[in-house]
C-alpha positions as CSV (number, residue, x, y, z in Angstrom):
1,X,-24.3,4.0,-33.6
2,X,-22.4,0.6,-32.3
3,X,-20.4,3.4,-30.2
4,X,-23.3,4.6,-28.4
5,X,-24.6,1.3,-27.8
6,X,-21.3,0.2,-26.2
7,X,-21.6,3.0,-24.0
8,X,-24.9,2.6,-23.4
9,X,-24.1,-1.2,-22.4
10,X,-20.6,0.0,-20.2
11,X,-23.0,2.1,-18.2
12,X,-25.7,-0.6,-17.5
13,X,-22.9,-3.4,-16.6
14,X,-20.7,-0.9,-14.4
15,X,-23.4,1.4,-12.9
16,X,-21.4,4.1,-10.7
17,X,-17.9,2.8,-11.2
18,X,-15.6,6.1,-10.5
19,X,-13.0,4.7,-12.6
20,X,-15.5,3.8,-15.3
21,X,-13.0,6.4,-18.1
22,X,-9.9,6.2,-16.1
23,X,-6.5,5.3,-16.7
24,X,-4.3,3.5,-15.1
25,X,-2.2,5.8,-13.5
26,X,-5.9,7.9,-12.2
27,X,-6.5,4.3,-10.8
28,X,-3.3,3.8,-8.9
29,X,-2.8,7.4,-7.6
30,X,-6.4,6.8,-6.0
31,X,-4.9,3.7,-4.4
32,X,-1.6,4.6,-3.3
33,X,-3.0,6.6,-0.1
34,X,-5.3,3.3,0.9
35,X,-1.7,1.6,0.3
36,X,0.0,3.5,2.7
37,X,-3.0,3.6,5.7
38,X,-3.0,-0.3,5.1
39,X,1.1,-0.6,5.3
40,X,0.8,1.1,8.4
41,X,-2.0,-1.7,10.0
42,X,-0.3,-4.9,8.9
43,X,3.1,-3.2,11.0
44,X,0.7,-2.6,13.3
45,X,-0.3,-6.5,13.4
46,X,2.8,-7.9,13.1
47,X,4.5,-5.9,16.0
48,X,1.1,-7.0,18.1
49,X,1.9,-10.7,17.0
50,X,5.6,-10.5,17.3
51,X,5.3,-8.9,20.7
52,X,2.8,-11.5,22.4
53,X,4.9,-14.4,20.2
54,X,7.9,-13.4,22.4
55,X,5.5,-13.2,25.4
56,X,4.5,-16.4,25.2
57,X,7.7,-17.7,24.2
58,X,8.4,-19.1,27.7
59,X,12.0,-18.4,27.2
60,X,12.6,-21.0,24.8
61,X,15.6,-19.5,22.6
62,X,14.1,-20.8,18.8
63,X,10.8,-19.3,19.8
64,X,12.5,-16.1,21.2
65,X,14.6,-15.8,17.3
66,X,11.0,-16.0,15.7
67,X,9.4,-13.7,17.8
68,X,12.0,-11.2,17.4
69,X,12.7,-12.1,13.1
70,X,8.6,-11.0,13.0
71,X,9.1,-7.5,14.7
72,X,12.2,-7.3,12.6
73,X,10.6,-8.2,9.4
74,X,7.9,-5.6,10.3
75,X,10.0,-2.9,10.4
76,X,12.2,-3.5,7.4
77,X,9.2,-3.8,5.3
78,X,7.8,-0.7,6.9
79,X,10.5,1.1,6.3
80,X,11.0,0.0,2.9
81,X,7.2,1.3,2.1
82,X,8.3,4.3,3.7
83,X,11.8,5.0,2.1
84,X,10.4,4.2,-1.6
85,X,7.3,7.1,-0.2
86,X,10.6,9.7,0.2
87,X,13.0,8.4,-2.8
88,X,10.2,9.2,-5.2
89,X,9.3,12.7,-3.8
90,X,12.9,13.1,-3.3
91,X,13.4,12.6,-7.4
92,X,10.3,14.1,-8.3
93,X,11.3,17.1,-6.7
94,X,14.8,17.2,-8.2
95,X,13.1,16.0,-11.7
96,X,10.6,19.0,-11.7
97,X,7.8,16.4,-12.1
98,X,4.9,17.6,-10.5
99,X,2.4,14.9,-11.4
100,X,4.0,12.7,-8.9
101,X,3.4,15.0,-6.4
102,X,-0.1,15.3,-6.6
103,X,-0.2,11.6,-6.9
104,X,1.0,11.2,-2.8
């Protein structure tokens, strides 16, 4: 009885919620793809903002440094999202675990 009444009352306050019965790892292997695309957009903003910061840097030499330590930054964090992407594969693979794998 109080079971089907917390249920009842989990429907009503979450109506629709896909991850309503879900654990955690269902919720983050439904994330990790929407991580990735939004990875890819902030490199793509800071290489924008880097690139018109040294545009606009009117050749002064500490503005020049910053411009090029943000296009810098965006590709080691870049390339960090992307390495950890292939370790992981790489040592699920070796591993034999497959639920990784459908995770990515």
């Amino acid at each position: 009885m109080i079971a089907q009444n917390l249920e009842q009352i989990q429907r009503q306050a979450i109506p629709n919620f896909k991850f309503a019965e879900a654990t955690i790892g269902d919720v983050v292997s439904k994330l990790v793809p929407y991580l990735f695309v939004i990875a890819g957009l902030l490199l793509l903003v800071y290489l924008l903002y880097g690139g018109i910061s040294l545009m606009l840097s009117g050749g002064d030499p500490k503005a020049i440094q910053a411009a090029k330590d943000k296009i810098t930054g965006a590709l080691i964090g870049f390339i960090i999202v992307f390495a950890s992407f292939w370790i992981v594969e790489l040592i699920s693979r070796i591993l034999g675990i497959t639920i990784i794998s459908r995770i990515f």
